[in-house]
N, C-alpha and C positions, 0 to 999 in steps of 0.2 A: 212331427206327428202331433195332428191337434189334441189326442185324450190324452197326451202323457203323462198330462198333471192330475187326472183322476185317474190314470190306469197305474202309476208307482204308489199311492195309495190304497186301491182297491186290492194290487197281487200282495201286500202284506199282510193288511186283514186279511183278504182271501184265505191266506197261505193256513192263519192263524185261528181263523174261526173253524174249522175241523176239528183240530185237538179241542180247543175249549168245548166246544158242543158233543162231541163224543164223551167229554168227561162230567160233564153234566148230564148227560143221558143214562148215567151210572146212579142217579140221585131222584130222577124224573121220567116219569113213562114218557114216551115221544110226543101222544098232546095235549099234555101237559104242560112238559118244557116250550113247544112249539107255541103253547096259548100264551104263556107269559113273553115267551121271546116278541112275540108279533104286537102284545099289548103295550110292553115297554116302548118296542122301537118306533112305532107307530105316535106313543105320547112324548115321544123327545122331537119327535119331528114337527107337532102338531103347533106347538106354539110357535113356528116357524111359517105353517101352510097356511094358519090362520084361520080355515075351516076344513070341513070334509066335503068329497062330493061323490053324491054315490050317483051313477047313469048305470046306460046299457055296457059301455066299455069301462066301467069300473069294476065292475061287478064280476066279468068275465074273466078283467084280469086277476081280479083275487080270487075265483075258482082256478086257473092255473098256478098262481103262486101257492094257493093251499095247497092243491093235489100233488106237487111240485117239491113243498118244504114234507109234508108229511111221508112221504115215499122217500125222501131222501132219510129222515131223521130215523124211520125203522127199519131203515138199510144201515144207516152209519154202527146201528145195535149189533150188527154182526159180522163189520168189516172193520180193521184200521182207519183213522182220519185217511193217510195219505191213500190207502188205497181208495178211499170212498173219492179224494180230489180226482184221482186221477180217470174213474167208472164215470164221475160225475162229468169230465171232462171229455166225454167221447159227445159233448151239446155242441158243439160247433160244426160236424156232420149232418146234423137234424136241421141245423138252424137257419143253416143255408138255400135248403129247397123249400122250407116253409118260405122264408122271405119273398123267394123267388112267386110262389103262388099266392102269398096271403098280401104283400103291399109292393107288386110289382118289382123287386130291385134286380136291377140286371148284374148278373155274374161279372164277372172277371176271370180269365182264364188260370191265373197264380194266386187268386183267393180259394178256389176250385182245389185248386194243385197242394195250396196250401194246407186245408181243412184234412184232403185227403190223404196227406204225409204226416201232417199232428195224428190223425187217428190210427195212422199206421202204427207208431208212436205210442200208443194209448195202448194198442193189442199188445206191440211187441213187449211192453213196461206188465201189464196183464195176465200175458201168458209166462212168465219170469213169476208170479205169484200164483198163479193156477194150482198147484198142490195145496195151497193153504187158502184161500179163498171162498168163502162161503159161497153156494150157487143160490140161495135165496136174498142175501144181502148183494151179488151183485146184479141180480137183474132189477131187484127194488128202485138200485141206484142208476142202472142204465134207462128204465122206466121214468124215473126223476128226469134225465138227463132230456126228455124228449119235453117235459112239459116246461121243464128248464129253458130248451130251443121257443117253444111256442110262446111262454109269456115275454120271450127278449123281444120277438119278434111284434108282440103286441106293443110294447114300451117305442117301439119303433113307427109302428102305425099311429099312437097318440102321441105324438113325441111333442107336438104342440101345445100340448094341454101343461099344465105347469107341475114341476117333477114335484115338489114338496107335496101338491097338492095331492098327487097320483100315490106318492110312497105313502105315504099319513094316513090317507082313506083305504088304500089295500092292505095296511098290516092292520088297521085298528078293525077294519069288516073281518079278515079273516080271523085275529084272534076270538072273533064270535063262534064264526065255525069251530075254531079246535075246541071252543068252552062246551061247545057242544057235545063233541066226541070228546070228552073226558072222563063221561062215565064209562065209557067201554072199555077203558084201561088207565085206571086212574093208581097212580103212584108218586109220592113226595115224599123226601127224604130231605128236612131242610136243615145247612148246615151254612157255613162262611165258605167254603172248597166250590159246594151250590152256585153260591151269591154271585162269587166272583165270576163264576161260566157263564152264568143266566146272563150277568151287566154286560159282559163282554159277548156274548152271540148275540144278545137282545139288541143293543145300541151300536159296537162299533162292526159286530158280523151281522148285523141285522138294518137298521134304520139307517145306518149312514152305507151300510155296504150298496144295501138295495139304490138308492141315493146314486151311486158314484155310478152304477151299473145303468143306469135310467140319463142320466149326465151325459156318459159316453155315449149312446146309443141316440140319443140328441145330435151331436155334432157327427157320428161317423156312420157309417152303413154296416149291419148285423154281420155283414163278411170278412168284413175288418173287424172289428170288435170282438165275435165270438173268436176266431183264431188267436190275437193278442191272447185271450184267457187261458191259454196253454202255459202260461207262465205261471199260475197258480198250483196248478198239479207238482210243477218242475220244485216249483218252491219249498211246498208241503212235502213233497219227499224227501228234501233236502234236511229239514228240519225234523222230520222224523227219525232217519239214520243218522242225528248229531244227537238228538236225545234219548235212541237208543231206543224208541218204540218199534222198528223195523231194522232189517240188516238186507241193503240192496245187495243184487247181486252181478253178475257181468251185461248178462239179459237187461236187468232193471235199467243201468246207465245207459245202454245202447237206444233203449225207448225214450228215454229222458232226454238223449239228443239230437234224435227222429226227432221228436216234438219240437226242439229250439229250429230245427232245419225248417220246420211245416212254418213257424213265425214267422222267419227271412223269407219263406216265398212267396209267404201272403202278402210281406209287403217290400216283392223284390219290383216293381214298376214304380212304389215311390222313392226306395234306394238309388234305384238307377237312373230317378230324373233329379234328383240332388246331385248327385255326382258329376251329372250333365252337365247342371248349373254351375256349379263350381269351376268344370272344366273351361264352360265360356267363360266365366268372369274373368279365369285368369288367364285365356288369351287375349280377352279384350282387352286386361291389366297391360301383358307386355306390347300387343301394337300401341299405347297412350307412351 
């Protein structure tokens, strides 16, 4: 699997920047928090991009990442992190027939099969929380979840343009925008509980995650990729029900491994030509 080495990276953060940012959002109106997160991460990266560059495709893609971060961050305000991973996680349905229309990629019948078994997955983990679920915090976050699809799918269209360059100039232009909306709900509570949310959403869920997200999406096609990211939800709920912020229940597991099933079939054509390979080598081993 060529992302493997950004994608066991990325499902950790992933997993991790929910709690941290929902617990920051206790301290900070969402853009706010969202101004500073996008300013930091954007200036850890910068000395690395070397400059900025703002075009027509930069620009677009930071009105998707804006419209994207801030509809997630004012959904996270009324749902759990992990339930927020898992709403957020219904982007790899979306993401798939954009691709299809916005930068020609041809499907796959088990990436298909795949997306549509993770999101099976996503409902059934969903409606297992249905009684306690906020219905404005989840459509916030399933609304995220589509701009979510659309700017992956841009990162895939400019995939040639160099990613420092792309990450650096989208978080540093949009923290303009949240500067903007900040008087319309402006709130800061600053304390070291703060600090430590802000650094960690900012730099390692924010600039490097954006980063790792932009990396994969480089080497692998949005129907791969987006389905891998089922492993983030899987993760965040994990880490919730150990720390006691959720109590899963029969329902919840059963979604949780619909979604592990939706991963294997998205990528059951490269399992099954590995296995292939392996099987020749080793008859070719015993006729030598």
């Amino acid at each position: 699997m060529k992302i493997l080495k950004y994608l066991v990276p990325y499902i950790v953060l992933g997993s991790l920047q929910y709690k941290f940012t929902k617990d920051g959002l206790g301290y900070a109106s969402p853009f706010v928090f969202m101004s500073l997160r996008y300013l930091i991460g954007g200036s850890i990266l910068l000395p690395f991009a070397k400059k900025i560059m703002i075009n027509k495709d930069i620009l677009i893609l930071t009105l998707l990442t804006v419209t994207s971060s801030a509809l997630w961050a004012i959904g996270l305000t009324y749902v759990d992190p992990s339930e927020s991973a898992v709403l957020s996680y219904t982007m790899p349905l979306f993401s798939i027939p954009i691709a299809f229309f916005v930068v020609k990629e041809k499907l796959r019948l088990f990436e298909i099969i795949g997306a549509i078994v993770g999101f099976a997955g996503v409902a059934i983990y969903g409606l297992s929380l249905s009684a306690r679920l906020s219905l404005l915090g989840s459509l916030l976050t399933i609304i995220n979840a589509v701009f979510w699809a659309s700017f992956t799918v841009y990162y895939r269209k400019i995939k040639n343009l160099d990613p420092l360059v792309v990450n650096s100039s989208q978080l540093l232009l949009g923290s303009l925008i949240f500067l903007v909306l900040t008087p319309f709900d402006f709130r800061l509570v600053s304390s070291l509980n703060f600090l430590g949310d802000l650094l960690f959403s900012a730099i390692l869920g924010g600039g490097v995650l954006f980063y790792l997200w932009n990396l994969m999406l480089r080497v692998e096609k949005v129907g791969k990729v987006t389905v891998m990211a089922f492993s983030v939800p899987i993760s965040s709920s994990v880490i919730d029900e150990v720390t006691g912020e959720i109590q899963l229940n029969l329902e919840s597991y059963l979604g949780l491994v619909v979604m592990v099933a939706g991963i294997l079939l998205s990528r059951k054509d490269e399992f099954f030509h590995r296995k292939k390979i392996r099987l020749e080598n080793s008859d070719q081993k015993y006729k030598l």
